[in-house]
N, C-alpha and C positions, 0 to 999 in steps of 0.2 A: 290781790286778795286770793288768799289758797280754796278751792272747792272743798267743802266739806264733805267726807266720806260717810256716806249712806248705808244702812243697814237694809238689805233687800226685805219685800214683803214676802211671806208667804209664811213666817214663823211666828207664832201669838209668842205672848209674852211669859206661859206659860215654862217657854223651852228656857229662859236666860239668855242673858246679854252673851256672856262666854260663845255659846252655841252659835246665835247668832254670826258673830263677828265672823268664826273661825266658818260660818257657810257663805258668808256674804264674801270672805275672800278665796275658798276655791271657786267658788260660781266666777267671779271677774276675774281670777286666772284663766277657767275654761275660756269664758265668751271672748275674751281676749283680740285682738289680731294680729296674727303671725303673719311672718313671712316666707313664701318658699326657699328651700336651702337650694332648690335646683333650676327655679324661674325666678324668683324675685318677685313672683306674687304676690297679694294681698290676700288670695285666697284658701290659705294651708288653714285647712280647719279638722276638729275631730270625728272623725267616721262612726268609731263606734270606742270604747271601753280599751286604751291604751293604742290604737290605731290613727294615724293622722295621713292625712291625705289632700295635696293640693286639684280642688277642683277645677283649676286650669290645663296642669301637665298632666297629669294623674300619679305624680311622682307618689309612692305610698312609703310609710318609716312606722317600725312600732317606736311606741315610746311610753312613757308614764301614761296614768289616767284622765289627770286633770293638766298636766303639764307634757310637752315633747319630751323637755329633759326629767328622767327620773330621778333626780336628787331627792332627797328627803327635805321636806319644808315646814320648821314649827315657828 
């Protein structure tokens, strides 16, 4: 049986479904967990606003905001 995907709290009903979805999927892109490109980490998380940073090596990469890679994503 497949997990049904959840729409996060914090948005009334107010803002729309559209709005929703489209925050409920960069949020679980951000929270995500990656991998380090240079340890193999679990721990490449985002530092601050396009900055990623593995809390183990301290290996640092800019990259996208909500994502490492900067691709555009609709």
């Amino acid at each position: 049986m497949a997990k049904k995907k959840e729409s996060l709290k914090g948005l009334g009903a107010k803002y729309g479904s559209t709005l929703r979805k489209r925050y409920t999927r960069v949020y679980v892109t951000l929270k995500s967990k990656r991998e380090c490109p240079s340890c193999s980490s679990k721990r490449f998380r985002r530092k601050a606003s396009g900055i990623w940073r593995c809390f183990r090596c301290g290996y640092t990469v800019a990259g996208g905001a909500y994502d490492v890679s900067q691709e555009a994503r609709q």
